[in-house]
N, C-alpha and C positions, 0 to 999 in steps of 0.2 A: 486814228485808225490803227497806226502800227501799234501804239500803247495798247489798244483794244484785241489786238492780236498777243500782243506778249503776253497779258492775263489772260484770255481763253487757252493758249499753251500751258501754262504753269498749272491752271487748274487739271489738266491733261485734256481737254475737248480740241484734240487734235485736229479734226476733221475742220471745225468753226476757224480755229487760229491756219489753217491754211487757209480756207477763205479770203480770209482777210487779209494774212500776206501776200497772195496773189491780187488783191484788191490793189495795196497799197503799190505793188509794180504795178498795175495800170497805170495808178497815178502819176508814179515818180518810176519810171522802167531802170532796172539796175540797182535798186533802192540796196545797199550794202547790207543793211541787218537784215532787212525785209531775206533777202537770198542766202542768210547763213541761217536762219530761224528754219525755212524751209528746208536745206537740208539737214537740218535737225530732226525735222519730223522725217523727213526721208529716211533717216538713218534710222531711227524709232522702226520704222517700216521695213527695216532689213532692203530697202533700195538702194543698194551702196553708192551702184554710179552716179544715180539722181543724185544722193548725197553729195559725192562729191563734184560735183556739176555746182553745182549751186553753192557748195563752199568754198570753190575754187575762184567761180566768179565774184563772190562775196571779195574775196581778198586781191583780188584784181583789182579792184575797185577803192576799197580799203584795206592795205596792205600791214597797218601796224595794230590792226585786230587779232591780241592775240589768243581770246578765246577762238576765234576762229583755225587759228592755226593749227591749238591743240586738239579740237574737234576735227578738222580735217587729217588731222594725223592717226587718230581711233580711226577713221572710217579708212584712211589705208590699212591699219591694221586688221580690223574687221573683216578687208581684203586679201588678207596676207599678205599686203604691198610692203612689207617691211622697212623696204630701202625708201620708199613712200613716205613710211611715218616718221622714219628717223630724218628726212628731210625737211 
């Protein structure tokens, strides 16, 4: 399901690939990729906080993801959080 979700993102059918991330936390609640994928689209979405909500808890979770890190650093930036992204 999460595989299924990472191809419907990459092809851009954002909307389907949340779906199914949200699917895949029902399944498995906290699912680490499942919650940084999401705010992936978030961030796509110009919803920063959502963004980072869910890329934060991604790295709670899994903490040596470091795509995650660098993505969560854009969306402080995107924020103006500056002191944010350079953390």
């Amino acid at each position: 399901l999460f595989a299924e979700a990472v191809t419907l993102h990459q092809r851009g059918d954002l909307n389907a690939a949340e779906v199914r991330y949200r699917q895949v936390l029902g399944l498995q609640p906290g699912h680490p990729d499942a919650l940084h994928h999401l705010g992936l689209i978030a961030y796509a979405a110009g919803l920063l906080d959502e963004a980072a909500g869910h890329i934060g808890e991604s790295l709670r979770r899994k903490p040596a993801n470091a795509a995650a890190h660098a993505n969560l650093a854009l969306v402080h930036h995107a924020r103006g959080d500056y002191a944010g992204a350079l953390e």
